[in-house]
N, C-alpha and C positions, 0 to 999 in steps of 0.2 A: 598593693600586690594583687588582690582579691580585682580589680579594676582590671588591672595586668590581665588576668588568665581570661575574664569575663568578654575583651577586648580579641585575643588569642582565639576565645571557643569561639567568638563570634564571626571572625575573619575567616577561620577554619568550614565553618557553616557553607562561608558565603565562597571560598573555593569549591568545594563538595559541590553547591549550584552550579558555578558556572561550567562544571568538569561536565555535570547532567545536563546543561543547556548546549556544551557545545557537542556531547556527544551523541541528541537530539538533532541535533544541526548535523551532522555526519550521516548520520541516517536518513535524513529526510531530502539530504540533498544525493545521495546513491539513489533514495527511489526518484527523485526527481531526473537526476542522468539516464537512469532505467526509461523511465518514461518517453524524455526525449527522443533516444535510442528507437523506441517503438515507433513512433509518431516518423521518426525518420522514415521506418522503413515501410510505415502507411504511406505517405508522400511516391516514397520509390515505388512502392507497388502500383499504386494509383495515374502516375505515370506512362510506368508501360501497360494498363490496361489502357489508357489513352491513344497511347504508341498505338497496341492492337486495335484499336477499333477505330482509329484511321486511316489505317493499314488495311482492315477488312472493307471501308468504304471508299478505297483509292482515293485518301483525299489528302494533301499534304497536310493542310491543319483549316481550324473550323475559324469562319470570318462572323464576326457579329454583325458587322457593316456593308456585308454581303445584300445588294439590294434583291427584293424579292422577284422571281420572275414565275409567273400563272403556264407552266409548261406541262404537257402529259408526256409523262415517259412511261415503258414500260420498265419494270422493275422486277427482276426475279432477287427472289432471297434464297439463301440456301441454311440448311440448320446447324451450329454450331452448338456441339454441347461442353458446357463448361463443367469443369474438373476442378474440384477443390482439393489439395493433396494440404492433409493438418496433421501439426507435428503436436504431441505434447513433451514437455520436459517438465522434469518437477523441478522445483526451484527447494535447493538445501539451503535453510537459513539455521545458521549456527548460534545459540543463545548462551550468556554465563549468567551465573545469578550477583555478579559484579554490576552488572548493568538496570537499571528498573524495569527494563521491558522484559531482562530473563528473571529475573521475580515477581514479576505480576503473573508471565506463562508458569512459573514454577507453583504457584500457589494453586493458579485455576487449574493447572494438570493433576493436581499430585493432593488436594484438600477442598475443594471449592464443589457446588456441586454443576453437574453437567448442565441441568435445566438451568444454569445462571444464576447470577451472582450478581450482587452489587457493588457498588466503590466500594462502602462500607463495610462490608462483608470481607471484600479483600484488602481493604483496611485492618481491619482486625486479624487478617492470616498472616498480612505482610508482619504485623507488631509480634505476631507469636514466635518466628523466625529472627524478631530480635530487627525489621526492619522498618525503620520508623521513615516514611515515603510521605511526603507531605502533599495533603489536595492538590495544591495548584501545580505540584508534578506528578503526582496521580492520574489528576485529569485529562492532561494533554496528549500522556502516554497510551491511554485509554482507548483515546478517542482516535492516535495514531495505526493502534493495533486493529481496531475497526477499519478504518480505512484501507491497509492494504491487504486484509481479510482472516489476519492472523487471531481475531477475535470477531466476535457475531455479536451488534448491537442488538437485545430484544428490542420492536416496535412495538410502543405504543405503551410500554414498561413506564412508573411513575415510581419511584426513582430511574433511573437507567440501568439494567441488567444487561450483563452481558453472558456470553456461553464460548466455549470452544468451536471451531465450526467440526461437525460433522466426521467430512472425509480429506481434513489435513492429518497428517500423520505428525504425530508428536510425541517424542521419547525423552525420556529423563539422563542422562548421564552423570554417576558421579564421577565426581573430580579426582 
């Protein structure tokens, strides 16, 4: 029986990962469409500056195998000033502490100190909360939250530290 339940906890373990792995995988593939999404609209942009500026040099489009001809022409230019109209939007990212990344921000919000932190350290927050987070999902989420700036890796930190950034706005909500 004692096999039984050992087999059970163990199984139970290994659904709890893959629920974390695939709901990693969820996330990373939103910022990854995000990304795309952006990149797209670099392309489009980059285009009709193209458009424009063979449009301003009357020229249908640019020939590479255009052979060279040694001509003087006269050239007048005239001055174009370019206008850059920038938009900010904030981006609301909604966290629960269901999830490991709204428990890792819940701990470095709300107990951790500002000047950073270590795994370790938020190791030991996570366990005070009753959250037992293991390294190897620890880690990756970490290093996730660095990445799209939702966490600040310290440089040059031996362990790795990290901190909140700054001027993200981050609120606690209870449930």
């Amino acid at each position: 029986m004692s096999e039984i339940t050992d087999k059970l906890d163990e199984l139970e373990k290994r659904v709890a990962e893959i629920k974390d792995w695939k709901h990693k995988y969820e996330e990373e593939k939103q910022r990854w469409d995000e990304e795309r999404t952006q990149l797209q609209k670099r392309v489009e942009a980059t285009q009709k500056l193209k458009e424009a500026m063979l449009q301003f040099l009357e020229l249908d489009s640019i020939s590479a195998s255009a052979p060279a001809r040694a001509t003087k022409e006269k050239l007048n230019l005239g001055h174009k000033e370019l206008v850059v109209n920038l938009t900010h939007e904030e981006k609301e990212l909604n966290m629960t502490t269901n999830t490991v990344n709204g428990k890792i921000l819940f701990c470095a919000l709300t107990e951790l100190s500002r000047d950073g932190f270590s795994e370790d350290e938020l190791s030991e927050a996570l366990k005070e909360h009753g959250w037992n987070v293991p390294h190897t999902t620890l880690a990756p989420n970490l290093g996730g939250l660095a990445r799209d700036g939702t966490l600040v890796r310290l440089e040059g930190a031996k362990p790795a530290k990290y901190r909140l950034p700054g001027k993200v706005k981050l609120n606690v909500t209870p449930a």
